[in-house]
N, C-alpha and C positions, 0 to 999 in steps of 0.2 A: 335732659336738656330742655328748657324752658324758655319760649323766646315770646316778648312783648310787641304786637305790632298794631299801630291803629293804620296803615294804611290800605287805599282799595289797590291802587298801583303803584309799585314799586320798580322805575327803571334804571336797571344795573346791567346793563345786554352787555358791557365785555369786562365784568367783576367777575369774583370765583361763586358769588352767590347769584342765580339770577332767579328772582319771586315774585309771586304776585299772593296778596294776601288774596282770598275771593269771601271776605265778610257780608253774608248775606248774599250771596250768588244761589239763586235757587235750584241751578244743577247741582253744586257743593251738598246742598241740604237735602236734596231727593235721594242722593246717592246710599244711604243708610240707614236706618230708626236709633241705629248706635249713636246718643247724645257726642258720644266722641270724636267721630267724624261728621260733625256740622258744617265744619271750615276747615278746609288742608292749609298747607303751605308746602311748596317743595325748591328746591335749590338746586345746584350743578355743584360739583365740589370739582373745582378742576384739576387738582394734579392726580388723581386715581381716575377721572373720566366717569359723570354718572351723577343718576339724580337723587334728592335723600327727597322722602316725605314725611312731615310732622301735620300733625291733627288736633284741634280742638275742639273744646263742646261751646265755647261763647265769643271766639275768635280773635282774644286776647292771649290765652296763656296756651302756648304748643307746646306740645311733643313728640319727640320723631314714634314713628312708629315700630321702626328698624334700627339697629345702630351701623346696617352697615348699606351700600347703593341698592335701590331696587330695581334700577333702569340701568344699563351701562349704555355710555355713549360718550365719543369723542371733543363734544363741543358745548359750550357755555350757555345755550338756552332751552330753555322747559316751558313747558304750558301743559295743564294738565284741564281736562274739560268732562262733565258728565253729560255723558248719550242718554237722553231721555226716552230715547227711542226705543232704543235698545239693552236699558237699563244696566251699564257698564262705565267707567272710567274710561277714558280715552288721555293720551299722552302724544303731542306735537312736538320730537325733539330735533334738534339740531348736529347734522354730524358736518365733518369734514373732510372730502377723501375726492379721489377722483371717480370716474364713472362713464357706463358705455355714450354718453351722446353728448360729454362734453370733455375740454383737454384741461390737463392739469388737475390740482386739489381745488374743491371750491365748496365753498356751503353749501349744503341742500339739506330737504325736511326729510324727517321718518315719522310715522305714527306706529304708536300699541295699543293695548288693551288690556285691561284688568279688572276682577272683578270687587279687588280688597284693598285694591292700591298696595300691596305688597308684592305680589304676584302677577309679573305681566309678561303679554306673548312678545314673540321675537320680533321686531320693529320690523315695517316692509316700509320703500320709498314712498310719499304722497306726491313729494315735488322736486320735480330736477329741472337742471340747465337743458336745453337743448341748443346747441350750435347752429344749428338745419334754423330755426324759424327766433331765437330769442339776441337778442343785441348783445354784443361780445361781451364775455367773462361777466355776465347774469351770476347772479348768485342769491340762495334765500338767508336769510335771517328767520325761519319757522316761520310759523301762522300761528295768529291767536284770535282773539276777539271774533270766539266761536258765537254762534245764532243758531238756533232750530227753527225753522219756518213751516209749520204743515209735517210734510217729510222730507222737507227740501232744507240742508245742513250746509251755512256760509259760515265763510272760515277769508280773516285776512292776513294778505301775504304781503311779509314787508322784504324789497327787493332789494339788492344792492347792487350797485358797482362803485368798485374801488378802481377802476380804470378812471372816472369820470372826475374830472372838475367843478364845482358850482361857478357861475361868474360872476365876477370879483371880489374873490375869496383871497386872503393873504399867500402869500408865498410859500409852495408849501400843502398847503392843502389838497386833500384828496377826499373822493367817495360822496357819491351822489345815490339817494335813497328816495321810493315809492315805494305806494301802495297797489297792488291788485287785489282782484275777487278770486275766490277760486268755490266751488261749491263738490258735494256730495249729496248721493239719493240711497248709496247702499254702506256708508259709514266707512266703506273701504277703499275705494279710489274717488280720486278726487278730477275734477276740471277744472283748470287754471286758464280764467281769461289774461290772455296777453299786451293785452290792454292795462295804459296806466287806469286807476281807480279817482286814484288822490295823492297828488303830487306837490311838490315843494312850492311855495313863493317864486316866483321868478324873480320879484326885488332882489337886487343883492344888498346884505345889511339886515335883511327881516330875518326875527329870529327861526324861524323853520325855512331858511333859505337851502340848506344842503339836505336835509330829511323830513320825510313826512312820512311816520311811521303809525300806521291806525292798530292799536294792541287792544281795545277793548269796545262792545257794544253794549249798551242798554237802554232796553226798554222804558221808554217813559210816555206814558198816555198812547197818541198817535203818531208819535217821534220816536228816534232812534239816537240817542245820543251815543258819538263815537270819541272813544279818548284817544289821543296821537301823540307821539313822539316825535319834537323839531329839533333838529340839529340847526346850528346857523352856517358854520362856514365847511363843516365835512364831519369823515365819519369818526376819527381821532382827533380831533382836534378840538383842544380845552373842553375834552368830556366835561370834566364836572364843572364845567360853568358855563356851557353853551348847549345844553340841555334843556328842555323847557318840554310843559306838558299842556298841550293844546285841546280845544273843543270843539267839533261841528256838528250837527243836526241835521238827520235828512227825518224827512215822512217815512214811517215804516211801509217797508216794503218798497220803496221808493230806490234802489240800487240804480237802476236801469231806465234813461229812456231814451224813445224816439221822437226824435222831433220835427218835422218836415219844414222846408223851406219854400219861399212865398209862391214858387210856381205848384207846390204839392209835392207827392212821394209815396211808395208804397212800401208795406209791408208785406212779405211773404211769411204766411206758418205753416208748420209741419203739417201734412193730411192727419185730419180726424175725425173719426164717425163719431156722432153725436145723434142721441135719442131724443126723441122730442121733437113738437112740431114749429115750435118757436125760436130763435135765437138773441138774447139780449145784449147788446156790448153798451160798456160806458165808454164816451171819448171826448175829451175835446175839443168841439168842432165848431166853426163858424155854420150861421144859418144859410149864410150865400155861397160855403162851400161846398161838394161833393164827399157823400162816402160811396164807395163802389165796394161791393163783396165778391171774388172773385173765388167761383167755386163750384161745383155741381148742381148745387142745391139752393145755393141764392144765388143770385146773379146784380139784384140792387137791392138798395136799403132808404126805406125813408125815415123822417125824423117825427117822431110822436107828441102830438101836442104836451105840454107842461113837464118834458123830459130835453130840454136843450141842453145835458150833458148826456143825455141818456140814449141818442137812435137806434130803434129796433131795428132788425132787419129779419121779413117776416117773409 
């Protein structure tokens, strides 16, 4: 089997094929010295349940590697991502079933592992519903648009509910989708903020009004560009023409911030001992405001001539 594909991303999330080409993905390319695995592709084939893998060496002309599933699994999405870390294939796939901490069948994620992409461990859960603390009938659609940071591994989860309406959507229309964060430090369990990330248009009418789905991250200079998926008015509705693939930028490493308002605000972090007789922080600050270090070992902090982003605290 020989399959042509010039694209980076390919969004098919409820086809029997779901791919993404990774041409030129520098995990795809670390993962081997075998010319042949430079570029996967993998797919769900739906009526047997499970994923196929095909390989190329210039990421034009594939071949499965197997002719028959190397992943089983009940649901139509895959992502497949190299651990650089830990020098392994890693697979994000999508099951459908019920579970202890939510009612009913509902999406939720598995990952694996493998070291040949043929050969992979039994899937354990990375992401589930929980009832107790998540907004009713939560459900995932996987995570993709993996990142290695340091040894800190972000992963985004695109959410769904199909209980939700977008407003003023045609008659009919259902399923409202976001994005979260969720991260790892040991490749194996993951932390899911429950926090939207990145969420739809509130216009009704703009085309990523019902979804906003973030599938892919890349690196460029000191930006981070993210590719997403917009739905306009829900989650079945006129798939293939209300569809659209969207772009945004953040500064890398730039996921998170805190921002204080005009009377001030503080931050608390975890206790840590720190070696050294100095401590340097970068931050933001007005010259006529305060920083205060609250701690053992500082107590205040002044601002150092020709570092007005820079106050030491000595």
């Amino acid at each position: 089997m020989r399959l042509r594909c010039f694209a980076m991303l390919l969004m098919s999330c409820c086809a029997a094929a779901s791919a993404v080409a990774a041409r030129g993905d520098p995990e795809i390319q670390a993962g081997r010295d075998n010319p042949a695995y430079k570029y996967a592709w993998w797919m769900h084939e739906g009526k047997s349940g499970g994923m196929w893998i095909a390989a190329s060496p210039d990421g034009y002309d594939f071949k499965l590697l197997s002719l028959h599933i190397v992943l089983h699994h009940n649901h139509d999405i895959n992502n497949i991502f190299y651990d650089t870390l830990r020098k392994r294939y890693v697979a994000t796939i999508s099951v459908y079933q019920h579970g202890p901490t939510w009612n009913g069948d509902r999406r939720a994620t598995m990952q694996s592992a493998s070291q040949d992409l043929l050969h992979w461990e039994k899937p354990w859960f990375i992401l589930t519903p929980d009832d107790g603390t998540d907004p009713p009938e939560t459900q995932f659609y996987a995570m993709q648009g993996h990142l290695i940071r340091g040894d800190l591994w972000i992963g985004l989860v695109k959410v769904l509910h199909d209980n939700f309406r977008a407003s003023g959507t045609p008659e009919g229309s259902f399923g409202v989708g976001h994005t979260q964060l969720a991260w790892t430090r040991d490749g194996q369990t993951w932390v899911r903020d429950q926090t939207p990330y990145f969420e739809p248009d509130p216009k009704p009418g703009a085309w990523d009004h019902a979804h906003a789905w973030m599938d892919y991250q890349l690196p460029v200079g000191d930006e981070v560009y993210i590719y997403y998926g917009g739905y306009k008015n829900g989650h079945k509705v006129n798939r293939f023409e209300e569809r659209q693939i969207g772009l945004v930028r953040i500064p890398r490493d730039r996921y998170v911030s805190r921002d204080a308002e005009a009377g001030g605000g503080s931050l608390t972090t975890v206790p840590v001992i720190l070696k050294g007789g100095q401590l340097t922080g970068v931050f933001s600050v007005d010259y006529l405001g305060k920083l205060i270090w609250s701690s053992r070992v500082w107590s205040t902090a002044k601002m150092t001539p020709g570092h007005r982003n820079g106050p030491k605290a000595a």
